[in-house]
Backbone bond lengths (Angstrom), bond angles and torsions (degrees), N, CA, C in turn:
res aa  C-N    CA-C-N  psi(-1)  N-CA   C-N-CA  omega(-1)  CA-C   N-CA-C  phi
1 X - - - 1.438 - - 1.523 108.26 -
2 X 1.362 118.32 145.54 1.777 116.54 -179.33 1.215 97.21 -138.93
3 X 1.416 108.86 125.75 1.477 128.40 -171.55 1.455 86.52 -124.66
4 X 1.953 94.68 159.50 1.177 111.20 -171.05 1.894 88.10 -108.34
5 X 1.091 104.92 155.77 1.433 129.74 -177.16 1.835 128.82 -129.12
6 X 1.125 116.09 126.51 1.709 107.45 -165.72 1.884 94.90 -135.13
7 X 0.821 111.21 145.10 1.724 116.45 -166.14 1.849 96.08 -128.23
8 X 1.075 119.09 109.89 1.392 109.72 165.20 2.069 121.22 -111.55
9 X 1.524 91.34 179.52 1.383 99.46 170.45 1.847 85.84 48.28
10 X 1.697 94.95 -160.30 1.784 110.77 -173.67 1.045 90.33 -39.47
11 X 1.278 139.48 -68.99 1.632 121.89 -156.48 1.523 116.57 -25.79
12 X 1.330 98.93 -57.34 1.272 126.03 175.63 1.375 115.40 -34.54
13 X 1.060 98.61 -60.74 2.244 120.30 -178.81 1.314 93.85 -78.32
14 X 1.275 152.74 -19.53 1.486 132.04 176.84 1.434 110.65 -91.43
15 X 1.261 117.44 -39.35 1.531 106.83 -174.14 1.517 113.04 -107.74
16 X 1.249 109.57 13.40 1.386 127.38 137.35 2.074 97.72 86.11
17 X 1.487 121.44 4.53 1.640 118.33 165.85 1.735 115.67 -142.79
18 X 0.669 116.31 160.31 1.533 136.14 -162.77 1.172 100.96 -78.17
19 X 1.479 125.87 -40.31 1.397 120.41 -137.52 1.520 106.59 -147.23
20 X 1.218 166.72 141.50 1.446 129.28 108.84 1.509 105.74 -128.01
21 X 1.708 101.03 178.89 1.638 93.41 153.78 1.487 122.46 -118.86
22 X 1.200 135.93 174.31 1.422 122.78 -143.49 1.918 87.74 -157.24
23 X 1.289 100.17 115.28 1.438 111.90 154.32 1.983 131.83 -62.32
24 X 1.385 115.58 57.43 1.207 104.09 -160.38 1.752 121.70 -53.74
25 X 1.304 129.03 167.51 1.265 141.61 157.74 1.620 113.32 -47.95
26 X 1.168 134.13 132.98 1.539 117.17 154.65 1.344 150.10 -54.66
27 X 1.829 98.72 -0.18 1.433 107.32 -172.91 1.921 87.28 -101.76
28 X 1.292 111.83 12.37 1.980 106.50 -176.60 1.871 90.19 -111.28
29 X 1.413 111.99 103.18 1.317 114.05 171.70 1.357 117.13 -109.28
30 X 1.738 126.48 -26.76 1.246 134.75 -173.36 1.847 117.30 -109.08
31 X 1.149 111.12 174.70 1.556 113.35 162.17 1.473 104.52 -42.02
32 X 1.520 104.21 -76.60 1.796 93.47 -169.29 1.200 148.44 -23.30
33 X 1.997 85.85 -60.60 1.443 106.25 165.12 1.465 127.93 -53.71
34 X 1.353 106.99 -37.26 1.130 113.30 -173.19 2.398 99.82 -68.41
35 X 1.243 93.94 -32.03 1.445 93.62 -174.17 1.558 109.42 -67.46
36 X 1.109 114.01 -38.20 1.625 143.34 163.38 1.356 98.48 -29.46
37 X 1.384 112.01 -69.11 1.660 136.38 -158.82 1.670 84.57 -63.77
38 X 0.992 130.16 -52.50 1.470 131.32 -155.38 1.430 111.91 -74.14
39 X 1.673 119.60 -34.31 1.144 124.03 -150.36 1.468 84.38 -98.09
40 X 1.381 123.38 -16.50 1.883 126.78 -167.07 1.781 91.52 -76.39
41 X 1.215 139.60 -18.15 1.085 124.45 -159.93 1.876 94.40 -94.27
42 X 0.896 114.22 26.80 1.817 99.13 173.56 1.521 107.94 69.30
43 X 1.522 89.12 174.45 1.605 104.11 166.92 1.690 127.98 68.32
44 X 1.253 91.75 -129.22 1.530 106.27 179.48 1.726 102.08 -91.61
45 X 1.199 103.34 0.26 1.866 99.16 -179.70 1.912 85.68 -88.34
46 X 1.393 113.60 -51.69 1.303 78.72 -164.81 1.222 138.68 -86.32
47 X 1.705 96.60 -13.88 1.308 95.77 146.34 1.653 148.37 -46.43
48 X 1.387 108.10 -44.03 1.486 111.24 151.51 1.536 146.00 -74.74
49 X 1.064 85.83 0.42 1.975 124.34 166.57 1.746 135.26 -94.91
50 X 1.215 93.48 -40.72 1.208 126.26 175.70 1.394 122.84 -36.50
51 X 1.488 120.29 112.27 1.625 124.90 158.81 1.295 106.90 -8.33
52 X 1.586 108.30 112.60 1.176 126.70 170.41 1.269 131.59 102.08
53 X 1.263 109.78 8.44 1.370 126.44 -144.53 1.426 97.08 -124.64
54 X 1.546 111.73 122.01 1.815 102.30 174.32 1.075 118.39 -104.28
55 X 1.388 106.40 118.46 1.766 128.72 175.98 1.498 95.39 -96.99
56 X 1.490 121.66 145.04 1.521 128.14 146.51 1.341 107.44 -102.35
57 X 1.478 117.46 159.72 1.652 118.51 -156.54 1.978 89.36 -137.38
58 X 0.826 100.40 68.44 1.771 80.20 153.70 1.600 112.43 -56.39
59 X 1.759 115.10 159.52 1.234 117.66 169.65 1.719 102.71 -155.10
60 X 1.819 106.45 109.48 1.469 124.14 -161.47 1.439 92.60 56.65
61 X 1.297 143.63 48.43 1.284 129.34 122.55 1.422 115.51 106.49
62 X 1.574 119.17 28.10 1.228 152.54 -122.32 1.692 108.17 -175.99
63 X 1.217 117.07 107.01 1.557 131.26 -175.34 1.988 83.75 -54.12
64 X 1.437 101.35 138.41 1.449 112.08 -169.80 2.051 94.91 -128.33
65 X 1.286 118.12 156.17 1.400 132.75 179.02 1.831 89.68 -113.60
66 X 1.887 97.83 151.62 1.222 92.77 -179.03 1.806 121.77 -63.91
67 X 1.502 114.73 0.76 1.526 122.92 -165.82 1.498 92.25 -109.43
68 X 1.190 117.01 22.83 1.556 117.42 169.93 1.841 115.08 -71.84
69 X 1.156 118.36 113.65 1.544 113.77 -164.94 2.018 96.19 -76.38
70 X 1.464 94.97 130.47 2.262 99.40 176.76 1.785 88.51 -89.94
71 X 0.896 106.62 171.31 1.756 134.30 -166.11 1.625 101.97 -175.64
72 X 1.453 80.59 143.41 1.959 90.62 -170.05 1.096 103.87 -68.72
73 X 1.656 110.13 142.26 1.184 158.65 171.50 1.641 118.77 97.20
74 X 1.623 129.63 16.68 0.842 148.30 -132.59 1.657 96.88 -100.27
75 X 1.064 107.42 140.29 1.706 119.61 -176.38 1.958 104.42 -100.20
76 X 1.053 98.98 128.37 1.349 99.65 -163.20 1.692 90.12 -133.57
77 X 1.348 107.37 115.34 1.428 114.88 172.36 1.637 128.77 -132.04
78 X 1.432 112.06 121.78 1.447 114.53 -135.15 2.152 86.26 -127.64
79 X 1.674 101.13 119.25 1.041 99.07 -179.45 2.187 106.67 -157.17
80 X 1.560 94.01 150.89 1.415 94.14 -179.08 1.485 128.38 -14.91
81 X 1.445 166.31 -179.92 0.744 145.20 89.24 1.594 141.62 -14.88
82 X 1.616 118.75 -31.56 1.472 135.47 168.94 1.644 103.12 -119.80
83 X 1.046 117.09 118.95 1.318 134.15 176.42 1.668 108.67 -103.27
84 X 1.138 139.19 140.94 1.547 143.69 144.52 1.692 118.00 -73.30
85 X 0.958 134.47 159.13 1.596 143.70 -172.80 1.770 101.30 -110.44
């Protein structure tokens, strides 16, 4: 499945792009996993991923729970809890 992905605010500034899309594994079906999937890549992913850490997850543009099931072509947008305008 390849979902599209958008990172704002810090998110944005930690893993250093705005945007991508991402070919997931078949065993990554939900938010979590998919956060799982993100935080497995090292670095500044897991740092911005990371236990303890509050991400909000829209999914297609829609406040999402981590048991939210992704389906291909799915816009997944992952940002602070407090945002600025």
């Amino acid at each position: 499945m390849r979902i599209k992905l958008l990172y704002f605010a810090s998110l944005r500034e930690t893993v250093g792009t705005a945007r991508e899309s991402l070919e997931l594994p078949a065993a990554v079906s939900t938010v979590a996993g998919l956060q799982e999937h993100l935080r497995a890549r090292g670095s500044t992913w897991a740092q911005a991923f990371g236990a303890g850490r509050a991400v909000r997850v829209a999914l297609d543009q829609v406040i999402a729970g981590p048991d939210s099931a992704l389906h291909d072509g799915a816009e997944v947008a992952f940002f602070p809890p407090v945002t600025g305008g």
